[in-house]
Every structure is written in structure tokens, then in C-alpha cells.
VMD Tcl script that draws the C-alpha trace (Angstrom):
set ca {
  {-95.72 237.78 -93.60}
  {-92.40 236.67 -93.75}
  {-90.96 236.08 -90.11}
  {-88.13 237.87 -88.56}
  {-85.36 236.38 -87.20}
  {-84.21 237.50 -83.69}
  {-82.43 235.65 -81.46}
  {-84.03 234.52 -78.35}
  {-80.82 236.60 -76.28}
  {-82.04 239.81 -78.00}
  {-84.78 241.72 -76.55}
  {-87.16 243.20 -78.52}
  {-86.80 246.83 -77.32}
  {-83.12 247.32 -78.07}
  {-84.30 247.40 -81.56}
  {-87.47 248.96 -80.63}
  {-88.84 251.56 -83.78}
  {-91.77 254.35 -82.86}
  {-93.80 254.89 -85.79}
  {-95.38 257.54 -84.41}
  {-93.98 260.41 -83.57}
  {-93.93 264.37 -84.40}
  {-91.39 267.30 -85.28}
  {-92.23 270.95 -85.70}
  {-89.21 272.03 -87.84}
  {-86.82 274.58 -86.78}
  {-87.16 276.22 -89.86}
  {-91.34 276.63 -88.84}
  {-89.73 277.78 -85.23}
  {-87.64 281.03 -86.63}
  {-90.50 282.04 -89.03}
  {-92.80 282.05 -86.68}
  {-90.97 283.54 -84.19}
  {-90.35 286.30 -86.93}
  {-93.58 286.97 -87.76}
  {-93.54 284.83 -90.68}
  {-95.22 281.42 -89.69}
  {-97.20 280.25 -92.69}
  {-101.05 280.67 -92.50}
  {-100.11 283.36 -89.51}
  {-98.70 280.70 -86.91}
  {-96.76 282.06 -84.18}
  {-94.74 281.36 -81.00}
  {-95.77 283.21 -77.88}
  {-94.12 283.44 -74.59}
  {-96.25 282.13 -71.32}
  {-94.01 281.69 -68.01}
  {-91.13 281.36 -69.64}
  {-91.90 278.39 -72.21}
  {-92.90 279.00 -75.77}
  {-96.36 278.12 -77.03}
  {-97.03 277.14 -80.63}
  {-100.42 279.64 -81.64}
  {-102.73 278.95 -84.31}
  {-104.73 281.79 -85.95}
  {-107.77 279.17 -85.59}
  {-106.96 279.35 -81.67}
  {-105.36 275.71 -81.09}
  {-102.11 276.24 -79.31}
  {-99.44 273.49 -77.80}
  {-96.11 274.31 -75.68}
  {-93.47 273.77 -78.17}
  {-91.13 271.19 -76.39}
  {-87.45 271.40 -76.93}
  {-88.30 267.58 -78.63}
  {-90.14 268.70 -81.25}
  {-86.94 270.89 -83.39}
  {-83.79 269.72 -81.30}
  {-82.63 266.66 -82.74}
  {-80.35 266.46 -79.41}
  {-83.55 266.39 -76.79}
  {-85.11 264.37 -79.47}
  {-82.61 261.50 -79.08}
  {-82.67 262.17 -75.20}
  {-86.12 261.57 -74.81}
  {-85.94 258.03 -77.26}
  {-82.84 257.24 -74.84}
  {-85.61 257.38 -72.08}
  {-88.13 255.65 -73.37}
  {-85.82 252.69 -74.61}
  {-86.71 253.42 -78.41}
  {-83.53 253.15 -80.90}
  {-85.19 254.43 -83.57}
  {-88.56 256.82 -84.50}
  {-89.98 257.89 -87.90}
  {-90.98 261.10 -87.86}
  {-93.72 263.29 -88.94}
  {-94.90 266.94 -89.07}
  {-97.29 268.15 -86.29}
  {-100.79 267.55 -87.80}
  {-101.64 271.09 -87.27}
  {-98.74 272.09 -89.91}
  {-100.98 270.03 -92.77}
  {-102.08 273.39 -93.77}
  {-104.65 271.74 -96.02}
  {-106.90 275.34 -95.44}
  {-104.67 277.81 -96.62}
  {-103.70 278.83 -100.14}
  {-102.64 276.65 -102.59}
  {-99.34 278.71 -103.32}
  {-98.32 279.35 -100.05}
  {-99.29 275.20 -98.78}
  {-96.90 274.46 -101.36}
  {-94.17 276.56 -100.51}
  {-94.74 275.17 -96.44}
  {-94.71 271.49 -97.91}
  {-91.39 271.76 -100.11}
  {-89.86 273.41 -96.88}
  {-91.02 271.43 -94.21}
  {-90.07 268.38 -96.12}
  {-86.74 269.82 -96.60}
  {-86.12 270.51 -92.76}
  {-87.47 267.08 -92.16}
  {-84.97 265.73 -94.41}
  {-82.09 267.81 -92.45}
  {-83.55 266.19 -89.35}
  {-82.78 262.78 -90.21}
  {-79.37 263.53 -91.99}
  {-78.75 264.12 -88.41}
  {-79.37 261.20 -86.51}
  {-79.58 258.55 -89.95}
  {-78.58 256.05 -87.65}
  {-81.73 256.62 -85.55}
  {-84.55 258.44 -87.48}
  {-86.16 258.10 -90.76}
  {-88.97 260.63 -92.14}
  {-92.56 261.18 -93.63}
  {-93.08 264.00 -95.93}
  {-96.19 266.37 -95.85}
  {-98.28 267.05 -98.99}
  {-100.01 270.04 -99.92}
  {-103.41 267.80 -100.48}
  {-105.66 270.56 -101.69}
  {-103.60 269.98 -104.92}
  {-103.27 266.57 -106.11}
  {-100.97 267.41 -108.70}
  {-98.72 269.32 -106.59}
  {-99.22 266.42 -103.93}
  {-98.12 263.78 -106.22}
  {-95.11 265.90 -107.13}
  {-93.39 266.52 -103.67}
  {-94.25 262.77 -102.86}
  {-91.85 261.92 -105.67}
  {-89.74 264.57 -104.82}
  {-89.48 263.87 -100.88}
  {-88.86 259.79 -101.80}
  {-86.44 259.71 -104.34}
  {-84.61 262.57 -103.97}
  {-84.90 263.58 -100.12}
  {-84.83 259.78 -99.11}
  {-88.15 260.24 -97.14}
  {-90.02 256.69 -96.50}
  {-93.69 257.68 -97.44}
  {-95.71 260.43 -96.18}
  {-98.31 261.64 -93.26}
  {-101.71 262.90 -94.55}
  {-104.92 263.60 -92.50}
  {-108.40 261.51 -93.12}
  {-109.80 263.98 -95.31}
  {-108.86 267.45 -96.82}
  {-111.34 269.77 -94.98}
  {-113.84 267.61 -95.90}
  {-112.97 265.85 -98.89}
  {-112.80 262.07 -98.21}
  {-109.48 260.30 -99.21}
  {-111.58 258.10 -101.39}
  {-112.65 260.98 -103.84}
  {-111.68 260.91 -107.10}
  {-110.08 264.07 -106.90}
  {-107.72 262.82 -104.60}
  {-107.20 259.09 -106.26}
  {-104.06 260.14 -108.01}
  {-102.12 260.41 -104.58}
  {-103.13 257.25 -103.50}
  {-102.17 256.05 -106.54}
  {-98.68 257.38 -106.65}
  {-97.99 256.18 -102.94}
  {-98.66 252.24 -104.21}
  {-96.23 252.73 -107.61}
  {-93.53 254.33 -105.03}
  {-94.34 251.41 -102.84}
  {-94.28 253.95 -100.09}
  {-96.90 253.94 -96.97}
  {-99.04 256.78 -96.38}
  {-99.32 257.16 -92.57}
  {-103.38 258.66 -92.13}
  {-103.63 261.47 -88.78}
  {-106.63 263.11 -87.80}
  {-105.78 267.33 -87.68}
  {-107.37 270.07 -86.50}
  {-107.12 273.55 -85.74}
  {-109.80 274.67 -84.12}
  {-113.07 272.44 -82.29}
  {-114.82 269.76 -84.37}
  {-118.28 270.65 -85.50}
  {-120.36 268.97 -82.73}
  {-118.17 268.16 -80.34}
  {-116.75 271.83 -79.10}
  {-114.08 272.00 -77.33}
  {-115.33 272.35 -73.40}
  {-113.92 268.68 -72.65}
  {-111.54 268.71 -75.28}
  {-113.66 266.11 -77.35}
  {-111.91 267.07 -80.53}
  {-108.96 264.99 -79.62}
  {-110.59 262.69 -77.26}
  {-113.55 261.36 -79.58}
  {-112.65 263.24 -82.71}
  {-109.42 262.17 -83.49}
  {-110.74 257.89 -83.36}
  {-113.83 259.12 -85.17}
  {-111.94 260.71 -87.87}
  {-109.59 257.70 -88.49}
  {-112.81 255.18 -88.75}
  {-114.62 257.30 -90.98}
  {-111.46 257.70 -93.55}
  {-110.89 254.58 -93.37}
  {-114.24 252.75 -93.64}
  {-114.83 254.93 -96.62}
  {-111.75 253.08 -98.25}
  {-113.26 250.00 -97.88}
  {-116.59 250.90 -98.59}
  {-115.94 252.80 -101.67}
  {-114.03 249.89 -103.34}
  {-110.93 252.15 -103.05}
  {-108.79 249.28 -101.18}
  {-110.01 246.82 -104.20}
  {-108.88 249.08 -107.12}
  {-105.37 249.55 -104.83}
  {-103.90 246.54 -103.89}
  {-100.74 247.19 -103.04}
  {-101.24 250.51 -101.32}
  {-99.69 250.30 -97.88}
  {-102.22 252.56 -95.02}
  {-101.05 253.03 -91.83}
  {-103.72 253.78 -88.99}
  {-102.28 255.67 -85.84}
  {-104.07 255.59 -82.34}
  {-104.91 251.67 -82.61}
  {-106.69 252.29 -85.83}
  {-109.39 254.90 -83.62}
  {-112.75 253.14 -83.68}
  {-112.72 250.79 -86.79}
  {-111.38 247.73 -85.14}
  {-114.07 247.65 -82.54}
  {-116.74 247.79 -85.14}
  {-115.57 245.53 -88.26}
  {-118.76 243.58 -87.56}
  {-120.88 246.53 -87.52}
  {-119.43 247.12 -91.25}
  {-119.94 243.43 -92.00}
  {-123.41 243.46 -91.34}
  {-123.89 246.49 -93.02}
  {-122.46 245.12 -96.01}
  {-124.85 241.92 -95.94}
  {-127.88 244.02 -95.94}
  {-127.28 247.62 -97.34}
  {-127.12 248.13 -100.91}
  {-125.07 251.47 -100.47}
  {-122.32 249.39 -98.33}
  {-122.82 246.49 -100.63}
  {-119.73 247.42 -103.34}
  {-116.11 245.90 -101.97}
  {-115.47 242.35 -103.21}
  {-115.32 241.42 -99.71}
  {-116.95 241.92 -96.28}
  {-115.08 244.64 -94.76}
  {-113.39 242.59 -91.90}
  {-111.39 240.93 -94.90}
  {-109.57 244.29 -95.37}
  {-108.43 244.41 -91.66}
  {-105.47 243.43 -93.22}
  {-104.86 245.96 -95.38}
  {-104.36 248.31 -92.79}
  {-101.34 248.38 -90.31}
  {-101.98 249.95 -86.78}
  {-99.77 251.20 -84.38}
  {-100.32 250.43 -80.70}
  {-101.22 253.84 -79.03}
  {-104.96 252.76 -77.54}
  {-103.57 254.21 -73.97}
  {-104.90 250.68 -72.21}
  {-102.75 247.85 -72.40}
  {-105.66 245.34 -72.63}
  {-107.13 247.61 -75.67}
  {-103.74 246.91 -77.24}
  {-103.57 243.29 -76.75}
  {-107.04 242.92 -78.03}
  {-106.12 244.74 -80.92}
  {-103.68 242.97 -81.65}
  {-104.97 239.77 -81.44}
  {-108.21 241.20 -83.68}
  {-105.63 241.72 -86.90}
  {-102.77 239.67 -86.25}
  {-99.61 240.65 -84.70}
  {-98.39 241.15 -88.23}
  {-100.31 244.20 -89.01}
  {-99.25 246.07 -85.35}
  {-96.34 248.32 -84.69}
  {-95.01 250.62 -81.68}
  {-96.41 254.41 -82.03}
  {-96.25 256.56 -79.01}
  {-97.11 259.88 -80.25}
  {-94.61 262.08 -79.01}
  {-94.12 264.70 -77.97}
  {-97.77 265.77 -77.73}
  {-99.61 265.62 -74.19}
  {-101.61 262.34 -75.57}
  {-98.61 260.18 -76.40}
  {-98.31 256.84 -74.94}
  {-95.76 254.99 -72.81}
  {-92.81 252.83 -73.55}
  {-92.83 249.87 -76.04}
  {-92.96 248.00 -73.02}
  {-95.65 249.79 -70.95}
  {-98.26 249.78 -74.02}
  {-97.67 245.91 -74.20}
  {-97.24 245.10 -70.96}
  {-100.52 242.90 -71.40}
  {-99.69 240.94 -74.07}
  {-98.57 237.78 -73.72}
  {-96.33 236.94 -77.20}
  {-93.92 234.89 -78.58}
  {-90.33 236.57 -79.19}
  {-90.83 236.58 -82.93}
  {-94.36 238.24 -81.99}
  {-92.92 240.59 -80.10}
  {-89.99 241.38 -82.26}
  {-92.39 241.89 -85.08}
  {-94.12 244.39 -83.55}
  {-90.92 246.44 -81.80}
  {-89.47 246.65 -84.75}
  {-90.14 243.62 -87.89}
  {-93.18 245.53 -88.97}
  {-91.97 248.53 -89.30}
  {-88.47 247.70 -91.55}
  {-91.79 245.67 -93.87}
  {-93.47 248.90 -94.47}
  {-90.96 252.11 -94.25}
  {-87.56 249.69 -95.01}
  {-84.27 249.46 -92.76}
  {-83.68 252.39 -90.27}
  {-80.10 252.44 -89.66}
  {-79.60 250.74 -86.30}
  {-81.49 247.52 -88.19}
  {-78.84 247.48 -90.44}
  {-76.02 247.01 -88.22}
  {-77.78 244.96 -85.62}
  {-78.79 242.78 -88.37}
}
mol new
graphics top color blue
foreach p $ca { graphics top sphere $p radius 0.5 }
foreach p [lrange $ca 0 end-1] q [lrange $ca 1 end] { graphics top cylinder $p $q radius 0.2 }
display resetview
């Protein structure tokens, strides 16, 4: 890649950009609260803070981050980030419920996520949600939310309850993403407890959520998916879950396994088609990664507000040992590459 130019008297985290982060509209807020949630979410009362409450039975406190723009910019104040792209909770990817009504929650959400920004331009930039169960209607709103809501890309899960992102069926959104030259930003969901893992030591997140993200995405490699898209931009959150640990696991495969035998390359080559953001929650896990597929292909993520976000920009590479251009790369060069200039870039630039 092209480097970026920083000057050695400019640290990288004044200009630091989390990639990675979450929003649970207001809009969602007052419908639920009025009995209106889509696919029957609501907002209970427990000791005095509000809990977001699946019909599936996953719940989360709603934090005063995740729909007030002001606590939002608080809490990046904190942490040292200047800017954050945001993203609907993963729960909200309503990729189970009717095709009408995930529609209707798409074109709205994407709406109020569009409001968000126009609040804070300066500091936040947005990913749409897409009503996958309906390529069509998927491809649609992606056009809509880019060119006329301004969004940079959008968030999608590794599958649509159980579809793989390689399918056929679901080839025209991939597709539309590389003609838009937009990234699509890949997040494990759930609602209720993965098959197999239950939800006694809350496995679903801890294993699931990495599993999901390796499985989506070695099927994209596998399935010659990556080859027949070359300039489609993927974004893998939580350090890219378990696929860059077991690249040579895939090689091998594809040496002697006729069923892994179709991408033009062995599927370390397509590392590189992936960009990963640095939530591994260990320091040294994030400097190997990093050092695995090139400090080009890494950028901040912290997860935010959920209970298994990460630390500061600096806490999450405290173990890394880089160059300033390194660093600044991955605080904030990688991340104007892929979703373009978030306002404080431009007038720090």
C-alpha cells in the first residue's frame, strides 16, 4: 500500500479511528420501549438500568453509548479515539424474521444511523445493515445507504442463518459491495446459544463468535469466491477469529484435498485480501497478528460498547514494537484506505 505521511511530532492516537464499534438506534429504543421493537424486541427495567430483551432470550444493558451521540463522544474522549465507524448491534441483523418487516427495520435503522453521524460528521462515519434474506432488497438499500445516505459500506454477519456468504444466492451482494467500492465489515450474531456450544459458559461469544468468522471466511477462499471478486474489500473483526492461526492448516489442505483444491492460490495468499481489526484481547495475539498479514491489512477495533470490547488504541498495541508510519497506518492510514476520510483526517491532513 501506499504509505501515509505523518510527521514524526504527531502521535498516532490523536488521529486514532475505531473500526469497530456499535449503536442501537434511538429510533429501535422508543419502539421498543412502546411495544413496537421489530421481531418483538423490548427494553425492560432491572435496578434501575434498561436491558435490551430478545424474544430468543439474549439480553444486554442498553448503555447510554449505544443511542446518545453525546455519551458516545464522551466515552471516544476517554479512550483517546477521534473518530469511530459505527455499526448496528449484531443482534438487530434480523436476518430470521420476515422479509417485509427486515426490510422496513433495515431502511430505518440505516436512516437513524445516518442521523447519528450528521451529528458528530466531524467524528463518526457509518455502516448500513442489509436485510440479507433478500438479496435483491439487500443490494438495493446498499445503494441506497452509500449514495444517498453517505454510509461507507455495510456490516453483515458470516452467514444468513445458515446460508454461507459464498452461496450463489447471496453473490449479487458481494458483488454490488466491489462495483460501490465499498467494504463489507463481516460480525458473527446471535440471538440465542449456538448449536453445540450452549450457553452455560457463555461459549457462544467466547468460541462461537472466532469460529463463525473462520468458517465465513475460509469458505471465501475455498469456494473461489475471493478469485471471481477481486476488488471486494472484507473486513474481519475480533483479529480475524481463528483463521489467522490456521492459514497453514488451509494450505495443507489445499495441497492434498481435492474438495479444498479450487482457489488459484494456496489460501495463505489471500491473507491479504482480508483486513483485520486488532480486538484479540492479548497484546502479544495482536502483535503476532499483525506481523502474520502485514501491518497494512490491521486497523484499531475495540468493540464498544458491548462487555467484550477491548482497550485503548494504545493498550491493544502496547506490545508491538512499530515504526511511526506502522503505527500511523494502523491508528488511522488503514482505515481512510478502506471506508475514505472521516472528518477529523481531513482537517488534520
Amino acid at each position: 500500500m501506499t504509505p501515509i505521511a505523518e510527521s514524526a511530532t504527531t502521535a498516532a492516537t490523536d488521529r486514532a479511528v475505531d473500526v469497530h464499534t456499535h449503536v442501537f438506534p434511538q429510533l429501535i429504543v422508543d419502539a421498543a420501549r412502546a411495544g413496537d421493537g421489530p421481531d418483538g424486541i423490548r427494553i425492560e427495567t432491572e435496578h434501575g438500568t434498561p436491558w435490551v430483551v430478545h424474544r430468543q432470550g439474549y439480553r444486554y444493558p442498553l448503555l447510554p453509548q449505544f443511542h446518545d451521540v453525546q455519551a458516545r463522544l464522551a466515552a471516544m474522549d476517554a479512550a483517546g479515539t477521534a473518530s469511530a465507524v459505527i455499526s448496528v448491534a449484531p443482534p438487530l441483523f434480523l436476518y430470521w424474521a420476515d422479509r417485509a418487516e427486515a426490510i422496513g427495520a433495515a431502511t430505518e435503522v440505516n436512516n437513524a444511523i445516518a442521523a447519528t453521524v450528521a451529528q458528530a460528521p466531524d467524528r463518526l462515519a457509518g455502516l448500513a445493515t442489509l436485510p440479507m434474506q433478500d438479496p435483491d432488497a439487500a443490494v438495493a438499500e446498499l445503494r441506497r445507504a452509500v449514495t444517498q445516505l453517505g454510509l461507507r459500506g455495510a456490516e453483515i454477519g458470516p452467514h444468513v442463518e445458515g446460508l454461507p456468504l459464498d452461496g450463489s444466492e447471496l453473490r449479487p451482494v458481494l458483488q454490488a459491495a466491489a462495483e460501490l467500492a465499498v467494504p463489507l465489515e463481516i460480525h458473527p450474531y446471535y440471538v440465542g446459544a449456538e448449536p453445540g456450544l450452549l450457553d452455560d459458559f457463555y461459549l457462544t461469544n467466547l468460541q462461537g463468535n472466532p469460529w463463525q468468522t473462520a468458517l465465513a471466511a475460509s469458505r471465501l477462499i475455498l469456494s473461489g469466491a475471493l478469485d471471481e471478486l477481486p476488488t471486494l474489500n472484507l473486513l474481519l473483526v475480533h483479529g480475524g477469529g481463528h483463521l489467522p492461526y490456521q492459514l497453514g492448516r488451509l494450505d495443507h489442505g489445499h495441497r492434498v484435498r481435492p474438495e479444498a483444491a479450487r482457489p488459484l492460490n494456496p489460501p495463505s495468499f489471500y491473507a491479504s485480501r482480508f483486513s483485520y481489526d486488532t480486538l484479540t484481547h492479548d497484546p502479544e495475539a495482536t502483535r503476532w497478528l499483525i506481523e502474520r498479514v502485514g501491518w497494512d491489512r490491521v486497523l484499531f477495533g475495540s468493540d464498544v460498547p458491548f462487555d467484550m470490547g477491548g482497550g485503548s488504541f494504545e493498550s491493544q498495541l502496547s506490545a508491538y514494537h512499530s515504526t511511526p508510519e506502522q503505527r500511523a497506518a494502523i491508528a488511522h492510514g488503514n482505515a481512510q484506505r478502506l471506508f475514505g476520510t472521516i472528518g477529523h483526517l481531513a482537517q488534520k491532513r
